[in-house]
Structure formats: structure tokens, C-alpha cells
N, C-alpha and C positions, 0 to 999 in steps of 0.2 A: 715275712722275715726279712732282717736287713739284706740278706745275701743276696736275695733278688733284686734289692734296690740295688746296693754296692757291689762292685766287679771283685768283689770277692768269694772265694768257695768258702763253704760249710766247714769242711775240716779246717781250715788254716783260720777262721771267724773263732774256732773254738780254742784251738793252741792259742791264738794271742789270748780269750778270755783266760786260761788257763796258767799263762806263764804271769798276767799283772797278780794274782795270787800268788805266785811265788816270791816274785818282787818285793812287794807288803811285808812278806816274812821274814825275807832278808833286812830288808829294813829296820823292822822293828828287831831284830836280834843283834843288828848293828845299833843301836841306840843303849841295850842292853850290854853291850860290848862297850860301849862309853862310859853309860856308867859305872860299870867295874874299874875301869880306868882312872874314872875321875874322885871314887873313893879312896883311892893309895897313891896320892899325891906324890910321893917322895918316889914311887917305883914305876913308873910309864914303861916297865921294858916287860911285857907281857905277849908272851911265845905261843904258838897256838894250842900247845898240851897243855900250859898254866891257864889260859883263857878258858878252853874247856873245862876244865876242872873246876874253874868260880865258877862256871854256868850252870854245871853239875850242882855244886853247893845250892844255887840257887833254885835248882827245881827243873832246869832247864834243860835236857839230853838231846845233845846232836852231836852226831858222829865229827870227826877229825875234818875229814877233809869237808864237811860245811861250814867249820869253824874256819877254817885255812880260807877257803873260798870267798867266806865273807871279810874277812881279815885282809886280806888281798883286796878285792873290790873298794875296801872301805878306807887302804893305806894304812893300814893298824901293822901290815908287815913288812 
């Protein structure tokens, strides 16, 4: 296994596999976030309970504060 090549432990080899998955998702819910954005030209002022809510429409359910989170991260707030 890599751990014994590279000075790093087993547990911490797994948290980073496990956080570029989380990464990915943000990502892609952030591009998702764009394009709801980028369909209502005239209104760019999209609040994190409105933003949920197109997401909702869309099929898409995540809680508030991932919305906010990724909103934040992405400069959307």
C-alpha cells in the first residue's frame, strides 16, 4: 500500500481520499448554481433560500447551510 511507501498514516491517506469527494460535489453544485444564475439574466441577486429553492425545483435537495457554504466558497454571497 502507498502508506508504507509515503510518511503518511492510513487514517489521514483516507480523509484526504474521502474529502476530494466531497470537493467534486461542491463543485459540481457550484456550476449548478451558475446555471440557475445564468438563466434569469435580468435578476443575479439570488439569496441562499431562493437559490435552494431553484435547486429544489430542479430535483436537487441540500440542506441550507450547503447551499450557504457553497455560495460563500463560490462568491455567489
Amino acid at each position: 500500500m502507498l502508506c508504507a511507501i509515503l510518511p503518511v498514516s492510513e487514517s489521514g491517506f483516507y480523509k484526504w481520499k474521502q474529502n476530494r469527494k466531497k470537493v467534486k460535489a461542491w463543485q459540481k453544485l457550484l456550476a449548478q448554481m451558475h446555471e440557475i444564475l445564468d438563466e434569469d439574466e435580468e435578476n443575479k441577486n439570488y439569496g441562499v433560500r431562493r437559490m435552494q429553492i431553484a435547486l429544489e425545483q430542479r430535483g436537487i435537495k441540500r440542506s441550507l447551510s450547503t447551499v450557504r457554504r457553497v455560495m460563500v466558497r463560490g462568491n455567489l454571497v
